[in-house]
C-alpha positions in Angstrom: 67.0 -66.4 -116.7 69.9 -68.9 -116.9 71.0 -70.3 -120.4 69.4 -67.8 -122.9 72.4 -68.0 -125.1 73.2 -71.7 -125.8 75.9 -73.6 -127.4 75.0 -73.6 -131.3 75.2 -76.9 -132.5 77.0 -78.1 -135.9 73.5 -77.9 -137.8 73.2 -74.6 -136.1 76.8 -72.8 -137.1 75.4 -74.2 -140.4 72.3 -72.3 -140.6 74.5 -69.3 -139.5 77.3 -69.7 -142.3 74.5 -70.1 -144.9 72.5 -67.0 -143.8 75.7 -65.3 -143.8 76.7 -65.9 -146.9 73.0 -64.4 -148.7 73.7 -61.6 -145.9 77.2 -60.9 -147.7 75.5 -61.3 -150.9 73.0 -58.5 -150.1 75.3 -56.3 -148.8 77.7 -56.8 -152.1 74.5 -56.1 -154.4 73.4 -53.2 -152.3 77.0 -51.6 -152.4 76.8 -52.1 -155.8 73.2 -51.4 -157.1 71.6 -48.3 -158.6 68.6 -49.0 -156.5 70.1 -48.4 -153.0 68.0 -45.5 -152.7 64.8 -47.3 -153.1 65.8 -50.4 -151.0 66.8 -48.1 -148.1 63.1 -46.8 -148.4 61.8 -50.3 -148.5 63.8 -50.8 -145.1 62.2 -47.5 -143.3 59.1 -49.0 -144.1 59.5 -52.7 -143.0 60.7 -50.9 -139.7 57.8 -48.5 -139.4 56.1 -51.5 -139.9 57.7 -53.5 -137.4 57.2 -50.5 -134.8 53.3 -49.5 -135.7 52.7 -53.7 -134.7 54.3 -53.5 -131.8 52.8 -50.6 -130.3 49.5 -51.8 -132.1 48.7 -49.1 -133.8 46.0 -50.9 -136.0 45.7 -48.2 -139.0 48.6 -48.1 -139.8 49.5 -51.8 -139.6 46.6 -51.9 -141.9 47.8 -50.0 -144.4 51.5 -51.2 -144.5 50.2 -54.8 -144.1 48.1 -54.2 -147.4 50.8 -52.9 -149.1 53.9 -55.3 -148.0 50.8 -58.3 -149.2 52.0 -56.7 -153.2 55.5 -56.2 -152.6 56.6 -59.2 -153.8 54.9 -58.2 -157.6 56.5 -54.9 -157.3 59.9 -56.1 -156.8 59.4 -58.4 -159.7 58.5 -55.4 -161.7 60.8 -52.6 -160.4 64.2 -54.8 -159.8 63.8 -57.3 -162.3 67.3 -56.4 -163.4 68.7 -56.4 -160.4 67.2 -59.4 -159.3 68.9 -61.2 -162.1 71.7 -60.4 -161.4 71.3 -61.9 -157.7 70.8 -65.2 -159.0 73.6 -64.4 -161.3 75.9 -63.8 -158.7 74.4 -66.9 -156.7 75.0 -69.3 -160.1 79.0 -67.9 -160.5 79.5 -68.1 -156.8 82.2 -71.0 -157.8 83.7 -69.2 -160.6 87.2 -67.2 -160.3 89.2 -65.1 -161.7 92.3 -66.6 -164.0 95.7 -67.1 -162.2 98.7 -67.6 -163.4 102.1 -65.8 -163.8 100.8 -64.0 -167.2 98.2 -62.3 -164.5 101.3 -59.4 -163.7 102.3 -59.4 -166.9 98.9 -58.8 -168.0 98.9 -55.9 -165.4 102.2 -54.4 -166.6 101.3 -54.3 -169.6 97.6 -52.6 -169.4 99.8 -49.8 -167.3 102.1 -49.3 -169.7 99.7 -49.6 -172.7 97.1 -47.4 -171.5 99.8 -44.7 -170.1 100.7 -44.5 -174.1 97.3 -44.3 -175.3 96.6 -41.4 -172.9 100.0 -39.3 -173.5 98.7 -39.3 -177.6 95.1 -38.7 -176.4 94.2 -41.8 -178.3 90.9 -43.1 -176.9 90.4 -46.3 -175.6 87.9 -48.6 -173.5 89.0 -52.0 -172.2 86.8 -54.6 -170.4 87.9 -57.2 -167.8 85.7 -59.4 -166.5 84.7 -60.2 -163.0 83.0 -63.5 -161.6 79.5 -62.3 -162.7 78.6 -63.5 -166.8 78.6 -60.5 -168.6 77.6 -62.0 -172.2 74.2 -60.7 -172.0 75.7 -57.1 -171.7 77.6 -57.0 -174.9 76.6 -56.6 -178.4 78.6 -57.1 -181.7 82.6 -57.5 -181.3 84.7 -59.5 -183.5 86.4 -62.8 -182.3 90.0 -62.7 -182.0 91.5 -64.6 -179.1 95.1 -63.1 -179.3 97.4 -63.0 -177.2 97.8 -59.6 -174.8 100.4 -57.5 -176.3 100.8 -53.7 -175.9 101.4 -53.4 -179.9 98.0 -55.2 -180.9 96.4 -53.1 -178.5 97.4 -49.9 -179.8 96.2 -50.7 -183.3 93.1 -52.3 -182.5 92.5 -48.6 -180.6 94.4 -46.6 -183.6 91.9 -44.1 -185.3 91.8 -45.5 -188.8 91.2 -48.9 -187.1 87.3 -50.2 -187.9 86.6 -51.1 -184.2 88.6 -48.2 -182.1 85.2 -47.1 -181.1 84.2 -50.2 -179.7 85.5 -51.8 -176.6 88.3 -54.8 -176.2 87.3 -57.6 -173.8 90.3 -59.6 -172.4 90.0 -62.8 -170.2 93.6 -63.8 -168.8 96.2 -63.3 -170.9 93.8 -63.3 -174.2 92.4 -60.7 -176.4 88.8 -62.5 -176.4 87.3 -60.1 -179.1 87.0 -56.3 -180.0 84.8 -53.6 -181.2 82.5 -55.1 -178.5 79.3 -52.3 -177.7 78.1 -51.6 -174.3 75.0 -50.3 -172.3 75.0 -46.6 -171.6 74.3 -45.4 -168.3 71.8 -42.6 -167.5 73.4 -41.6 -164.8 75.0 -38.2 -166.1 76.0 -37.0 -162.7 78.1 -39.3 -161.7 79.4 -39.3 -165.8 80.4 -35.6 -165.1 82.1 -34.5 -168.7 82.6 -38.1 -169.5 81.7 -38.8 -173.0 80.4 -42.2 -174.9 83.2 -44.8 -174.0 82.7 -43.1 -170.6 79.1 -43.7 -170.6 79.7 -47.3 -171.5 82.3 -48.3 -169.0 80.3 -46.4 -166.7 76.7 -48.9 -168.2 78.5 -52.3 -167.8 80.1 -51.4 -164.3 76.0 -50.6 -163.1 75.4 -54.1 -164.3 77.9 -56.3 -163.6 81.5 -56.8 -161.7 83.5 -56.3 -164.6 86.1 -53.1 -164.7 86.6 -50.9 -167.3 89.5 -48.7 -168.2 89.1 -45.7 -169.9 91.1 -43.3 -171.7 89.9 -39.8 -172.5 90.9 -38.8 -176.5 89.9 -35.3 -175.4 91.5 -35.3 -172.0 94.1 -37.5 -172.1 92.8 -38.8 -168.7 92.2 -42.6 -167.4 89.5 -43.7 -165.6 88.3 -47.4 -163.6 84.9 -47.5 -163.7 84.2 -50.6 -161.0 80.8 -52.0 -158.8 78.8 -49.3 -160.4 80.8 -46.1 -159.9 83.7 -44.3 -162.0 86.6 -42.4 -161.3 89.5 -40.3 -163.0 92.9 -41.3 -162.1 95.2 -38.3 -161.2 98.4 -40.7 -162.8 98.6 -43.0 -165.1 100.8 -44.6 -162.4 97.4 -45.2 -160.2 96.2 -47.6 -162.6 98.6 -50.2 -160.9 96.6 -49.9 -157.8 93.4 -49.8 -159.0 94.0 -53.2 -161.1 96.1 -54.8 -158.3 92.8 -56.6 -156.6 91.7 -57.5 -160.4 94.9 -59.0 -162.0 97.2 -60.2 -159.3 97.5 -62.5 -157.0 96.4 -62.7 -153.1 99.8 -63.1 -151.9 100.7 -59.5 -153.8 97.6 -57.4 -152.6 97.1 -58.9 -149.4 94.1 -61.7 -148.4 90.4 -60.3 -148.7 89.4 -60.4 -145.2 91.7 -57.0 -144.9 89.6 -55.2 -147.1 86.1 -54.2 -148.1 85.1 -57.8 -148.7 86.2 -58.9 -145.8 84.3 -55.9 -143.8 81.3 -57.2 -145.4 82.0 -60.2 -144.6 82.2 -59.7 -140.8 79.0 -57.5 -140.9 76.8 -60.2 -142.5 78.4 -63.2 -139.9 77.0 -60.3 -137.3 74.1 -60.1 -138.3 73.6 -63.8 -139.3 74.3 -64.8 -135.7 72.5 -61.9 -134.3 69.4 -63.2 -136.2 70.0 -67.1 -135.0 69.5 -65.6 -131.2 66.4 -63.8 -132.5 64.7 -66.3 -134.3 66.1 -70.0 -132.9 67.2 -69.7 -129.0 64.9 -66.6 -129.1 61.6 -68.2 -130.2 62.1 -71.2 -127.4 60.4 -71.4 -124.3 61.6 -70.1 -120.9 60.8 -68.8 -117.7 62.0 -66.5 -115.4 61.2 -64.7 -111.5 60.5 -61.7 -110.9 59.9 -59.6 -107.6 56.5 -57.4 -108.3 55.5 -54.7 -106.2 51.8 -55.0 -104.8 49.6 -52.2 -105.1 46.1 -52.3 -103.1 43.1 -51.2 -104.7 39.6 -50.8 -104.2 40.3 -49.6 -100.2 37.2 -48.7 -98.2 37.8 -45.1 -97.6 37.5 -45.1 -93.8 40.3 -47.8 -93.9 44.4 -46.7 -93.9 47.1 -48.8 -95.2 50.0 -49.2 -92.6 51.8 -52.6 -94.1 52.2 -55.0 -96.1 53.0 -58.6 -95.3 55.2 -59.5 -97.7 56.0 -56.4 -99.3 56.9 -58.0 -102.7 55.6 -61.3 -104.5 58.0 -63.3 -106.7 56.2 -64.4 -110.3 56.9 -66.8 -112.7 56.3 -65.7 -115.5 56.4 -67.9 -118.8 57.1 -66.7 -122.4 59.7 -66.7 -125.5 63.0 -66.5 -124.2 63.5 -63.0 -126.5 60.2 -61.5 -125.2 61.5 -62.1 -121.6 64.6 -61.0 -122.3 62.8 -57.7 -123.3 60.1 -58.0 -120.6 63.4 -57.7 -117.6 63.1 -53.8 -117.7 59.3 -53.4 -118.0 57.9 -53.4 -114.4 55.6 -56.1 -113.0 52.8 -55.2 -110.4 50.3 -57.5 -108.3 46.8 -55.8 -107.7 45.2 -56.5 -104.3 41.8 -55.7 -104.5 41.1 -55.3 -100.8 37.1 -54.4 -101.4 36.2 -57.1 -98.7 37.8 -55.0 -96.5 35.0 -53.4 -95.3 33.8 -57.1 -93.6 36.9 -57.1 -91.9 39.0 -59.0 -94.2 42.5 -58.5 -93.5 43.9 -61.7 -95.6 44.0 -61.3 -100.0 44.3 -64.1 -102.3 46.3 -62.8 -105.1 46.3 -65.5 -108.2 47.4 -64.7 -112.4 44.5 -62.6 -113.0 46.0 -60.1 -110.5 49.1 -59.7 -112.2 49.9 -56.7 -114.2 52.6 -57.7 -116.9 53.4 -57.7 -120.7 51.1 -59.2 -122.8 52.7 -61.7 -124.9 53.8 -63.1 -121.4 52.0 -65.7 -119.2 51.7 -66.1 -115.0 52.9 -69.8 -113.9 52.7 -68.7 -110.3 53.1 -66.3 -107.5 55.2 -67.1 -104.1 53.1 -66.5 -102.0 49.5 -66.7 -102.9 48.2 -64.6 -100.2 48.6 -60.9 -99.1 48.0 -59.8 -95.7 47.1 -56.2 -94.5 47.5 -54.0 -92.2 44.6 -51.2 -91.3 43.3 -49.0 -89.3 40.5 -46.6 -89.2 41.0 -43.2 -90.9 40.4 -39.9 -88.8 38.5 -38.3 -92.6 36.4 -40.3 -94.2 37.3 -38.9 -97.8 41.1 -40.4 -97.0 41.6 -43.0 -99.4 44.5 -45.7 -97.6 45.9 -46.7 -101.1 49.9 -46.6 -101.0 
């Protein structure tokens, strides 16, 4: 079969860039989601699915069919939140991150600010934000929009301040607003002996790409909480690393096809071109020849087999180019049913009918048509002649 893979047009590398970029998109949210567990479950079951169909096993295509038909209302129900965030994700696909010189001055001074607040075991939770909106996460907060300095952060977080138990957002260079609240996670395993400003960095990381620092009053310790996990720094010095990606620019970290992003990046192009093959080139038309192996049936049982002429029959067989792409290890077989025989027929039509091959395939023709063979009388007449 010539030709199976063609040369993708520019509508076609298209189709592939925009069904890589939702691929990217899915494996970002799936990174990043608290539901992994039950999307991976969703995927074993759209593959048993896939299987039970193709080896037509009708019960329990049924019953997966049936259920799959209300999947769609039980993803509304189950991952409404997550599905929000999706199209939230999809809406701020534009947005970026402030740049600017203040962006490593910024990150110099979160080090240095939140290396103080840990050595006094002053607590502290500060918010940056990501691409995603994360307004609909946050409750309360007073306005301020100051400029980042390391001495109105340490009072905002000093004790006998009004809002130290809150958290500080900052956008850029500016103090947006403080004593800002945040949703709690649930999830005390991965919170370990975490306490509330823990639990909240920890809420608004499940939620959204924003990253929180954390410093432990009772520990003295700072954690990141980022893309739905958090994490205690061994040195204050490590927050430099862990903000590097969020603050400064590409030409000081590196360009994003070098890490994770760009990973996922190159697994959803992948996939998105794997799928093309499947679905577009795939789904067309083709044919291809194959040489089948005759196999005589129906012999009289006083009559022996001693030849073939010709030993092998090429078919034509017609289908989707990824079904015959499948089809070239599955064997092909012409049945000669040589019951005229017995009137001394020695010469077998053989037509489509004959043809042993996969279903989902079709017989354009057979080269040649007819089948001659060679007999001779058995000494036992209970010795069947079939090869």
């Amino acid at each position: 079969m010539h030709g199976w893979i063609p040369i993708p047009s520019w509508r076609d590398g298209l189709d592939i860039a925009l069904v890589a970029v939702f691929a990217w998109l899915a494996i970002r949210y799936f990174r990043r989601t608290r539901a992994r567990t039950a999307l991976a479950g969703l995927a074993l079951l759209g593959v048993v699915n896939f299987v039970a169909r193709g080896l037509e096993l009708r019960l329990s295509a049924g019953i997966l069919q049936g259920f799959f038909a209300v999947l769609v209302l039980v993803l509304v129900v189950v991952f409404q939140e997550d599905l929000r965030r999706v199209f939230e994700q999809l809406g701020s696909w534009r947005a970026g991150r402030p740049k600017g010189p203040a962006r490593t001055e910024t990150l110099d001074l979160l080090v240095r600010t939140a290396a103080r607040l840990a050595s006094t075991r002053t607590g502290a939770l500060i918010v940056l934000p990501g691409r995603e909106p994360l307004e609909r996460h946050l409750e309360g907060g007073v306005a301020l929009a100051g400029r980042v300095s390391e001495p109105l952060l340490l009072s905002l977080f000093d004790p006998s301040s009004p809002g130290h138990d809150g958290a500080v957002l900052i956008r850029g260079a500016t103090i947006d607003r403080f004593a800002v609240h945040l949703p709690l996670s649930a999830n005390h395993a991965a919170l370990g002996p975490g306490g509330t400003r823990h639990a909240a960095a920890l809420g608004l990381a499940e939620r959204c790409d924003a990253t929180c620092i954390v410093v432990s009053e009772e520990r003295g310790t700072i954690s990141v909480a980022r893309d739905g996990a958090i994490r205690v720094l061994a040195r204050p010095e490590d927050l430099v690393a862990e903000l590097q990606s969020e603050l400064s620019d590409d030409s000081e970290t590196g360009h994003w096809w070098q890490g994770q992003v760009g990973r996922d990046a190159a697994m959803a192009l992948a996939a998105a071109v794997a799928v093309w093959l499947v679905v577009v080139p795939g789904s067309d038309p083709g044919e291809i020849q194959v040489a089948a192996r005759l196999e005589v049936k129906n012999l009289p049982g006083d009559l022996a087999l001693q030849a073939l002429e010709p030993e092998t029959v090429t078919v034509t067989l017609r289908g989707q180019r990824r079904d015959l792409l499948l089809a070239q290890g599955e064997e092909v077989v012409v049945h000669v049913d040589a019951y005229l025989a017995r009137l001394g027929r020695r010469t077998f039509s053989v037509g489509a009918q004959d043809v042993r091959r996969p279903e989902r395939l079709s017989v354009l023709a057979l080269e040649p048509e007819k089948v001659k063979l060679s007999l001779a009388p058995t000494d036992d007449g209970d010795e069947r002649g079939e090869p």
